[in-house]
N, C-alpha and C positions, 0 to 999 in steps of 0.2 A: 484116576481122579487127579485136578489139579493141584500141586502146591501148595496146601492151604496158607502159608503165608505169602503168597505170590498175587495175592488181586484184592480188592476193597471186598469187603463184609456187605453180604447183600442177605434178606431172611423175608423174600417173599412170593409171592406166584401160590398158585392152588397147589402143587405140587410140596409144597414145606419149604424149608430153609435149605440154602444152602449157608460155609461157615467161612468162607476167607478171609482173615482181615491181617493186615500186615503187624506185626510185633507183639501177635499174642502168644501165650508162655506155652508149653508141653503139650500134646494130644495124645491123650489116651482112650485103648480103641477096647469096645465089649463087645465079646456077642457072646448070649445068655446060651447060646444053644454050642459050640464049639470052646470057648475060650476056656482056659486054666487061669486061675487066680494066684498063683506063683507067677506066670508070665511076666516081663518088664509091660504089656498093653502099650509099648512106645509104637507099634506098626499094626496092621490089618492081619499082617500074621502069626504074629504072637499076641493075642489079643486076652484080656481079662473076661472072668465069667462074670461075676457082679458089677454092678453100678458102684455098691459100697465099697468096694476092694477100687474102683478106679478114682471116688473121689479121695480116699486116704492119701494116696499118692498125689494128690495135688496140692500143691501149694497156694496158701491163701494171699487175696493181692495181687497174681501172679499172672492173672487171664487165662489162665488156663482151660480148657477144652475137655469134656466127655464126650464122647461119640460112640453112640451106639446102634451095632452093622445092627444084629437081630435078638429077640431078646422074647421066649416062648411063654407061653400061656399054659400051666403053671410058672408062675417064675421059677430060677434056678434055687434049689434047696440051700444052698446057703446065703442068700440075700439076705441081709439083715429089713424090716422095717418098722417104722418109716423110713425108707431111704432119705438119709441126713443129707441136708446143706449145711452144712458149719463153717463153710470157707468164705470169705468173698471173692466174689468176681471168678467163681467157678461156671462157664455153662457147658448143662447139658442139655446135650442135644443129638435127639433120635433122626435116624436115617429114614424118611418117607419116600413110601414107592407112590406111583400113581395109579395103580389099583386099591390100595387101604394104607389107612392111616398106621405104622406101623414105627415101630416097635411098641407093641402092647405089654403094658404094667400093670397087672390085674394082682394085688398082694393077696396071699392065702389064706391070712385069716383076715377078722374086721379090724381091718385098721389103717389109719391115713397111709395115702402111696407114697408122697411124698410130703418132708417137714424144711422147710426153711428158716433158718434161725440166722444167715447171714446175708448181708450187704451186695448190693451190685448183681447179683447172681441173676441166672437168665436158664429158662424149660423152654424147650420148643420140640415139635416133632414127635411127640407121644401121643396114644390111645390107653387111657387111665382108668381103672376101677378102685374101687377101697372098701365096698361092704357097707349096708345098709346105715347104720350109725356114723358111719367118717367120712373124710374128705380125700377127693383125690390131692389136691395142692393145699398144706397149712401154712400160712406165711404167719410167722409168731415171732416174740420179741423186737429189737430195735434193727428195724431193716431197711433200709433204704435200697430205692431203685431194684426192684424185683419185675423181673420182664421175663413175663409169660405170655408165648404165643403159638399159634397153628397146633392147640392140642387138643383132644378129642376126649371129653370126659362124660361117664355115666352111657358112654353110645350104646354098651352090649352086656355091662353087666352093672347093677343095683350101686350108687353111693349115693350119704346121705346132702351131700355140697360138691361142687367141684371145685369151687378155690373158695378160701378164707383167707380174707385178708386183716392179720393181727386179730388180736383178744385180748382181753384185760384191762390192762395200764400199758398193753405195748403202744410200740410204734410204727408204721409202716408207711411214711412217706414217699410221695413219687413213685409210685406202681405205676409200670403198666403192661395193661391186660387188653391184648387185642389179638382180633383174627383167630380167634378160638370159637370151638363147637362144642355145645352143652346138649345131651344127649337125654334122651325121654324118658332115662333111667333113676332120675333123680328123686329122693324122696323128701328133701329140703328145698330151700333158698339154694338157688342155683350158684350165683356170686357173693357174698356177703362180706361186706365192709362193717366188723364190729369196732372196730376201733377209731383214734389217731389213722387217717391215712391224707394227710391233705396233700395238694395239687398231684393226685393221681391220678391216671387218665384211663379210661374204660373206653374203646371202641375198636367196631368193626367185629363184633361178636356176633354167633348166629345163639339163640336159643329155642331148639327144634321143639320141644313142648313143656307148656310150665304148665302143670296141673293145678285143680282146682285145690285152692289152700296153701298153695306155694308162689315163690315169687322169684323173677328173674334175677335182678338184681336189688338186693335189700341193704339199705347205707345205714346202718342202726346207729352209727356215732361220726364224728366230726371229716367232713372229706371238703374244707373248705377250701376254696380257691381250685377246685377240680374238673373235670372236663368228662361228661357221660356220653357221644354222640355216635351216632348210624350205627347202632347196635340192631338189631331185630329180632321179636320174640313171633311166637305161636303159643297164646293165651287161653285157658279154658274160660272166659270170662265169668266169673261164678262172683266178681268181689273186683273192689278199684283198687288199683294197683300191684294187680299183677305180674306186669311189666316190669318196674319201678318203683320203690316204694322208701321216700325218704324222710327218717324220723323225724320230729320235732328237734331232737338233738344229734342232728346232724349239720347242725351248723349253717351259714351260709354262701352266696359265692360260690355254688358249685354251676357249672352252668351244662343246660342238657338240651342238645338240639339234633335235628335228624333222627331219630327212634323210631323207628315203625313195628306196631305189634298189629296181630293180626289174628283174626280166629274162621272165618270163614268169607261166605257172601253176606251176611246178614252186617246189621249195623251194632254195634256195640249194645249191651246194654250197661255196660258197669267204663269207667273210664279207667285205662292201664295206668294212668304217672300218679302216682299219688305223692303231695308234698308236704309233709307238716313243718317245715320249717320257711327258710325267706330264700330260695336260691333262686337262680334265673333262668325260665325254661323259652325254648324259641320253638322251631315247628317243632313237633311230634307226630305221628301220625298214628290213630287208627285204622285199620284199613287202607284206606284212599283219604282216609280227611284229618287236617287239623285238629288237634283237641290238646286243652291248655289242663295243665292238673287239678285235682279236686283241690 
């Protein structure tokens, strides 16, 4: 492997990320399945068994690096979780082969796989579960710039969301959530913006099936000034806005263009964008056709 501080930061191609970028802090390395958690995880050969034992060591602010070779299905028995984010400008970031999305995060019991409580910080490169009731990704409290990409959630085993973005009175400004797959295993709102999140940007997402009573991406509070575009769902059409579905207090100025949801040959019967508030929508698409929200 090259240098990782030896070439510009690039994190795309169907294959996942890779992680170069020059002047970023520490890299430490997991693999769930070989590593010891005494280890310094400074190399590929002394490598840490947890996630949690490798963000500890990281310094917040710092740019610092998780990288994770392999990481087994059960997790290793000492992982704490939710695997915490408390640092900023921590990213992790799983190793993907081009046969599966892998390193796989399935936590043991019901509960979120991973919690983000800090700033700046960046997931990419995982295949995520969390149990009927949670969430694979909880982004909570005041967080800025959270970049989530090329992960794989709900594909093989049951959770109840794949990412939340903020709750309560948080914050979550400037998200962004792109080039991620939402998987048929969901039993909620696939995306969900409950809170404060404005000018975050949502695209390039696939969502492989939103069931009847569910919704691809749900903006339940203020995402003004933000950006939803060429996402694409697979809809049970049972109800409008399936797809998309943006409260009445969700404020306005979010703008959503390029969308295509889709459920078979036939023609819709129910419309996916649904808007109760004033934002600005451009094409979308059903199927093959234009269609402006309800």
């Amino acid at each position: 492997m090259a240098n990782p501080k030896s070439a510009a930061w690039y994190s795309g191609g169907i294959n996942g990320p890779t992680f170069d970028q020059p002047g970023i802090g520490t890299i430490f390395w997991v693999d769930g399945s070989n590593g010891v958690d005494t280890n310094s995880g400074l190399t590929q050969s002394a490598p840490l068994l947890t996630i949690t034992a490798a963000i500890a060591k990281c310094t917040a602010g710092a740019n610092d690096y998780v990288v994770v070779s392999s990481y087994p299905n059960p997790a290793p028995g000492t992982e704490t979780f939710p695997i915490a984010m408390t640092k900023s400008k921590v990213h992790l970031i799983g190793t993907m082969s081009q046969a599966s999305p892998s390193p796989y995060i399935n936590p043991p019991a019901d509960t979120h796989c991973i919690a983000v409580t800090a700033s700046n910080c960046e997931i990419a490169g995982f295949e995520l579960g969390a149990g009927a009731t949670k969430t694979c990704i909880h982004i909570s409290g005041v967080t800025w710039k959270t970049n989530v990409h090329h992960c794989w959630m709900g594909w093989q085993d049951t959770c109840l969301n794949g990412i939340i973005l903020s709750a309560g009175t948080d914050d979550a400004p400037q998200s962004w959530i792109h080039d991620n797959f939402f998987g048929i295993n969901m039993t909620g709102v696939n995306l969900y913006v409950t809170f404060n999140s404005t000018r975050s940007v949502i695209e390039h997402n696939t969502f492989l099936g939103v069931a009847s009573g569910q919704v691809g991406i749900h903006v339940e509070n203020t995402m003004a000034n933000g950006i939803i575009r060429e996402n694409s769902f697979k809809v049970a059409d049972a109800a409008a806005g399936e797809a998309i579905t943006l409260d009445a207090t969700a404020a306005d100025n979010c703008m959503l263009y390029g969308n295509v949801a889709m459920q078979g040959k036939v023609a819709f019967a129910n419309i996916p964008w649904l808007d109760g508030g004033t934002n600005d929508w451009g094409l979308n698409y059903s199927n093959i056709l234009a269609v402006n929200p309800a």
